[in-house]
C-alpha positions, 0 to 999 in steps of 0.5 A: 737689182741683181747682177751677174759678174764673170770674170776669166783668169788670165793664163798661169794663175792657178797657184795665186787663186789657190793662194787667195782662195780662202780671202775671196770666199770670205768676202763673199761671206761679208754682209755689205750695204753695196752688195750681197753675194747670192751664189757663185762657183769657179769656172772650168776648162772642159777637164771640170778640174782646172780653174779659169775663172768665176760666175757668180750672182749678186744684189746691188743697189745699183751698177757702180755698187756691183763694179765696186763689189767686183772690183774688191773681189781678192782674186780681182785686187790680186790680178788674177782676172783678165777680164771681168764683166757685169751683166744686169738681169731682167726685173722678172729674175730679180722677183723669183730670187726674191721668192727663193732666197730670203733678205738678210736681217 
């Protein structure tokens, strides 16, 4: 299954992402058996410059895994969320990704 994780910084925590920036796209990296991230990038305020958050798509056997994945996010064990939703995706979006982005080994 894929999913779709945003999550919205709570205010003043530009400097802690900054600090934990290099942590989280490391385990983004990380291949994992309960999730694989696929694509993401930070959300903006209309600036385009400042930071207030995170989107990204993933693959996870199911919803728990993908709220584990989630929840081990550095930015989300560093407090820098304020609140963190998990969407799943339709069945047809899952095929098309499926057609694009091939399977780790």
């Amino acid at each position: 299954m894929h999913f779709v994780v945003i999550s919205r910084d709570k205010p003043g925590m530009a400097e802690r992402r900054a600090k934990t920036r290099p942590a989280h796209l490391e385990y983004m990296k990380r291949p994992r058996a309960g999730g694989r991230h696929i694509i993401g990038m930070p959300l903006a305020d209309d600036d385009g410059k400042s930071m207030t958050g995170s989107l990204y798509i993933m693959e996870a056997p199911d919803r728990p895994s993908a709220e584990l994945f989630a929840r081990h996010d550095p930015y989300a064990e560093a407090g820098i969320f304020e609140t963190t939703e998990v969407i799943a995706v339709h069945p047809a979006f899952n095929a098309e990704v499926g057609r694009i982005l091939p399977k780790p080994d």
